[in-house]
C-alpha positions as CSV (number, residue, x, y, z in Angstrom):
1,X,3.6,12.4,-41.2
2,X,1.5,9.6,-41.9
3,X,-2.2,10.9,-43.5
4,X,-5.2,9.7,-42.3
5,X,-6.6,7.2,-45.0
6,X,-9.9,8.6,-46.5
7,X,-12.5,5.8,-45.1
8,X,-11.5,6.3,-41.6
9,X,-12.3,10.3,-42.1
10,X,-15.7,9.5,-43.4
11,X,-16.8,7.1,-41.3
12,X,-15.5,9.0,-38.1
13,X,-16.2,12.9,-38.6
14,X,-19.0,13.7,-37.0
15,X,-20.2,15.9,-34.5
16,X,-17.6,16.5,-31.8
17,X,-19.8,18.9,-29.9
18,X,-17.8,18.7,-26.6
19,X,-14.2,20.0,-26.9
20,X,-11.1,21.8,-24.7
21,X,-10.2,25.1,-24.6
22,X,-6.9,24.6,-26.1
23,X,-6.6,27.6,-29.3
24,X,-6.2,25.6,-32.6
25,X,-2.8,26.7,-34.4
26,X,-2.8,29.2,-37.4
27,X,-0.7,26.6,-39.7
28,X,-3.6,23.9,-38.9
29,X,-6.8,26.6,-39.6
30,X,-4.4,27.0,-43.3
31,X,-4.7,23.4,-44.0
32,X,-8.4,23.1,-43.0
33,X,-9.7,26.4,-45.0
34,X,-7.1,25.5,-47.8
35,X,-8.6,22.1,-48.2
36,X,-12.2,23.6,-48.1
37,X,-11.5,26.4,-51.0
38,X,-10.9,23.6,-53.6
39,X,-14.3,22.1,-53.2
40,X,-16.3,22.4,-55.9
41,X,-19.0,25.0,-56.5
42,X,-22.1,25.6,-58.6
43,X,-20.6,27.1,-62.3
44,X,-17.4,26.9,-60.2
45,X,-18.5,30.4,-58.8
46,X,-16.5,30.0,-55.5
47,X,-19.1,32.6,-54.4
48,X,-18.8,31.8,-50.8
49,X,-16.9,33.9,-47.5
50,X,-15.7,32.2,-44.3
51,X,-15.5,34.2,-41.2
52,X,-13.0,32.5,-38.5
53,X,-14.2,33.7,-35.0
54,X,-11.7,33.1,-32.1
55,X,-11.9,36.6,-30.4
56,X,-13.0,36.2,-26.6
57,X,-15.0,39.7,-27.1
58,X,-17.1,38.5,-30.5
59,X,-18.1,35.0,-28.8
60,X,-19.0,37.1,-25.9
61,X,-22.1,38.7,-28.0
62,X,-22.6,35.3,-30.0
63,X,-22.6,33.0,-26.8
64,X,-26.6,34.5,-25.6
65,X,-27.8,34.4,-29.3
66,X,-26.6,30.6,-29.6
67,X,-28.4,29.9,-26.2
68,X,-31.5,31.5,-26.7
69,X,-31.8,29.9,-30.3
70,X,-30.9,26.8,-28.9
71,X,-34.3,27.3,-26.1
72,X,-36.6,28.4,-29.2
73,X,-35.3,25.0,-30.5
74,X,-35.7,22.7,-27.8
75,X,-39.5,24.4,-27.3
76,X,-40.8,24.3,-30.5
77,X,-38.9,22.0,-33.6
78,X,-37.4,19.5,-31.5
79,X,-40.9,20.1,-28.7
80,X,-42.6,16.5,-30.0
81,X,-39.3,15.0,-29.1
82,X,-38.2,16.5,-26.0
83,X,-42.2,15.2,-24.8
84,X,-41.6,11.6,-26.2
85,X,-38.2,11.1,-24.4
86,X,-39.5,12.3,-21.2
87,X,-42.7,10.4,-21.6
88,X,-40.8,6.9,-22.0
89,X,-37.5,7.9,-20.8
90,X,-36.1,4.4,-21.3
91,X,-36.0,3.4,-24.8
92,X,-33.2,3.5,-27.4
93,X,-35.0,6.5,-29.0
94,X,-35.0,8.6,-26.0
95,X,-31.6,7.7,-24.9
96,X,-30.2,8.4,-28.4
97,X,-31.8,11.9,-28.7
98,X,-31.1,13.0,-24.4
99,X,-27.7,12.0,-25.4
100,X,-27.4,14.2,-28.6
101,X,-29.8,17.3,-26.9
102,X,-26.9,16.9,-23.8
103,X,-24.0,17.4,-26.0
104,X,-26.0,20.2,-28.0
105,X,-26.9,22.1,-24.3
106,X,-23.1,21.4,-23.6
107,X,-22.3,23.5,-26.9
108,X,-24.6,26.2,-26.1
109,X,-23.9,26.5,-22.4
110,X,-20.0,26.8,-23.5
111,X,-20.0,28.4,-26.5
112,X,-17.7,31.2,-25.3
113,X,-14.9,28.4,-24.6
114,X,-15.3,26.9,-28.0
115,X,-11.6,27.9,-29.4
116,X,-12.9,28.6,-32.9
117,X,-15.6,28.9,-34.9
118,X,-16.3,29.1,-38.8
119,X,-19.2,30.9,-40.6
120,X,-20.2,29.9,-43.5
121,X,-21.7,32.8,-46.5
122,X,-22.7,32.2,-50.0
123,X,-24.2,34.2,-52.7
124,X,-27.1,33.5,-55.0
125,X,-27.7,30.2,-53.9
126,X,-30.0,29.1,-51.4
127,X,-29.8,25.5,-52.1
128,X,-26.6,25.6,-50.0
129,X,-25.3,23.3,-52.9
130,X,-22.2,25.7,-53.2
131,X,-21.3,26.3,-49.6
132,X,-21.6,23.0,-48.0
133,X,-19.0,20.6,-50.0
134,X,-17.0,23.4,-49.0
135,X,-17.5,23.3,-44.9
136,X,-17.4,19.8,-45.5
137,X,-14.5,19.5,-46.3
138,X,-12.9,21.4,-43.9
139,X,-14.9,19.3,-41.4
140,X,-12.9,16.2,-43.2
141,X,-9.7,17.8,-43.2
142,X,-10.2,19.1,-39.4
143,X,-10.6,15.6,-38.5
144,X,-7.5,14.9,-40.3
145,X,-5.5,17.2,-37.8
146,X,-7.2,15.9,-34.7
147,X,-9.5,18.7,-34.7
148,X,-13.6,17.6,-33.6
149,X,-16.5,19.7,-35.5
150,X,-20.0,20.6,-35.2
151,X,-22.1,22.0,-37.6
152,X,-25.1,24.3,-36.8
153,X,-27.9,25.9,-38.3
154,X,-29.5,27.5,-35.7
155,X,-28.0,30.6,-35.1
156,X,-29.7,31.3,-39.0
157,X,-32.8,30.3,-37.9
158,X,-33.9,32.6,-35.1
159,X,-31.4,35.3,-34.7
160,X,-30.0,35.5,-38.1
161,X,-30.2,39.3,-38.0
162,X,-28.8,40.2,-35.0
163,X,-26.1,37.3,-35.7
164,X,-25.2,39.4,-39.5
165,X,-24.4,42.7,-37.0
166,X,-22.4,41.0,-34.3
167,X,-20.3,39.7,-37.6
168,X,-19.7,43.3,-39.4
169,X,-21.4,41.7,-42.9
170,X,-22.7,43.9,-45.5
171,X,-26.2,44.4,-45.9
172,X,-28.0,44.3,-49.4
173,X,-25.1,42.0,-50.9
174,X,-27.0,39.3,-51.0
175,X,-25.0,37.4,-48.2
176,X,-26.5,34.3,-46.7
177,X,-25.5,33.0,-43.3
178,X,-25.1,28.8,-44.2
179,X,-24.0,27.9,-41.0
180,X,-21.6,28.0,-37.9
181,X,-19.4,24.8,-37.6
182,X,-17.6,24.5,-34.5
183,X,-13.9,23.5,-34.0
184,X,-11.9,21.8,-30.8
185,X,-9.9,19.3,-29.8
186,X,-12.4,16.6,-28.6
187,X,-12.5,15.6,-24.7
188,X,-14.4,12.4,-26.3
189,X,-13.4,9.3,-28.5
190,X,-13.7,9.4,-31.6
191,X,-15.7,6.3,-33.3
192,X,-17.8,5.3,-36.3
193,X,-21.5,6.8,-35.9
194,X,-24.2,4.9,-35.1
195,X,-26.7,5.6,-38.1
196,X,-30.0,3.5,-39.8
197,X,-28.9,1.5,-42.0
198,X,-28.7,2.7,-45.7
199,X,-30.9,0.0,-47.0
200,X,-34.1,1.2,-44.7
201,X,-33.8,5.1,-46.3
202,X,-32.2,4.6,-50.0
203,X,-34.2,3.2,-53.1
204,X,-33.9,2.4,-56.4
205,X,-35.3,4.1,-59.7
206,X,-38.6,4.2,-57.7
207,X,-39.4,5.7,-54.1
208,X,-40.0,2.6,-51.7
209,X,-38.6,0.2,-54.5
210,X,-35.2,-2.0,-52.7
211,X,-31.8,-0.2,-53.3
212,X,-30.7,-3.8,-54.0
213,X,-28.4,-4.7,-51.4
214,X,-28.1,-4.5,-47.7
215,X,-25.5,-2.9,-44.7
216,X,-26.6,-4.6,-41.6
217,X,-23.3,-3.2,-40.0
218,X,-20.5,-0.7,-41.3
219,X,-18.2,-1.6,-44.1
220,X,-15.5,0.1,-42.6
221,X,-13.4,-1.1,-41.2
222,X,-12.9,-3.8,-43.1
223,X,-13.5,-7.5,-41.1
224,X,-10.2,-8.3,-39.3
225,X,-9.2,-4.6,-39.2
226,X,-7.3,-2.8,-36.1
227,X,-9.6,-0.2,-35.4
228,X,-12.0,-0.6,-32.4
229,X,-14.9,1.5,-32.6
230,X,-16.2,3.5,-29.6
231,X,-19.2,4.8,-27.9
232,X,-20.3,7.4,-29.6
233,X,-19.4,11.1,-28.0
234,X,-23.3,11.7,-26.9
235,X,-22.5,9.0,-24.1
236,X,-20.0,11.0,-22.6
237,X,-22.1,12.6,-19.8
C-alpha cells in the first residue's frame, strides 16, 4: 500500500501514551524491529538487544515497578512542577504539563493492558548514542503501521535492578537498560506536536548568538496542504 511520506512521520510521532488493548501482529513487530536494526551505531558495533514484552504474566511483575517509579517521579524530579501547576492551575504551563502528567498516570495505571512493550540494551556505551537512533526508528516505523509509542526512562531510574531480574538479563555483561518504549494502537488523534519554537533554543557558532532564521509555526505541512492538525493526545481526558 501507499507509505507514509517521511515529513508526516516526523512531525506526527510522538508520544501516544493512551492506547487499546488490541495485540499488535507479529508481521507488523518484523517491520518495526527490522527497520530499527539498520540504524546506525557507534563503530557500527550494533551492540544493542531488544526484549519484546507482550506476556500477561511478565507485565504483571513490571506493572507495580512502573507505578511506583512513576510516584518517586511525580514527588521528587517533576515535585517543583507538580507545586507550580497546582499553585496557578490556570495557565498554559500548568495545563500543558496536568495534561502530559494525566496521560503518563494513564500509562502507569494501565500498564498491564499496554499490548507490547520494547526494552532497549546496549553495551559499552552510556551516551545512549548507539541505542537510541535505533528505538527511534522503530518509533518512526511504528507510526508508519498505525502503531502509537511512548518512550520511558523511568523504570532505569528507580527500579532498574529489580526491573534486570523480572527481564532474565545477564549480570556482569555489561548490559544497560536504555529504555522501555511502549506500543498501541492509539484511542487518540494523531497531530503535529505542539513544541517552542526552534529559533528560542537553537544558536549559531556561539551559545545565545541567533540561529539565523525563524519557525513561528510548523513547516509541515506545507501552506495549502490537506492535513488538519489536531489537539494534541494530552487533551484527551
Amino acid at each position: 500500500g501507499d507509505r507514509m511520506e517521511l515529513h508526516e512521520a516526523l512531525y506526527t510521532t510522538r508520544a501516544m501514551r493512551r492506547v487499546g488493548p488490541d495485540p499488535i501482529p507479529p508481521d507488523v513487530q518484523a517491520r518495526i524491529l527490522d527497520a530499527a536494526v539498520r540504524a546506525p551505531s557507534g563503530g557500527n558495533s550494533q551492540g544493542w538487544r531488544f526484549l519484546l514484552v507482550d506476556d500477561p504474566g511478565v507485565k504483571g511483575r513490571l506493572g507495580p515497578l512502573y507505578r511506583e517509579a512513576m510516584d518517586s517521579l511525580w514527588k521528587t524530579v517533576y515535585a517543583s512542577r507538580v507545586a507550580a501547576a497546582e499553585a496557578d492551575p490556570d495557565s498554559a504551563e500548568s495545563r500543558s504539563f496536568v495534561r502530559v502528567r494525566r496521560s503518563s498516570q494513564w500509562l502507569a495505571d494501565n500498564f498491564e493492558q499496554v499490548p507490547l512493550f520494547m526494552f532497549g540494551f546496549t553495551r559499552h556505551d552510556p551516551t545512549g548514542g548507539s541505542i537510541f537512533p535505533a528505538v527511534w526508528s522503530a518509533m518512526l516505523a511504528a507510526r508508519a503501521e498505525g502503531v502509537g509509542t511512548a518512550l520511558t526512562a523511568v523504570l532505569g531510574i528507580s527500579h532498574r535492578d529489580a526491573v534486570l531480574e523480572v527481564l532474565g538479563v545477564p549480570a556482569g555483561e555489561g548490559w544497560h537498560m536504555a529504555c522501555c518504549v511502549s506500543f498501541g494502537y492509539p484511542t487518540g488523534t494523531w497531530g503535529v506536536a505542539p513544541r517552542t519554537p526552534v529559533h528560542e533554543v537553537a544558536y549559531r557558532n556561539t551559545w545565545g548568538a541567533p540561529i539565523g532564521f525563524e519557525v513561528p509555526a510548523p513547516l509541515w505541512p506545507a501552506e495549502g496542504a490537506a492535513y488538519v492538525p489536531t489537539t494534541f493526545e494530552g487533551d484527551a481526558r
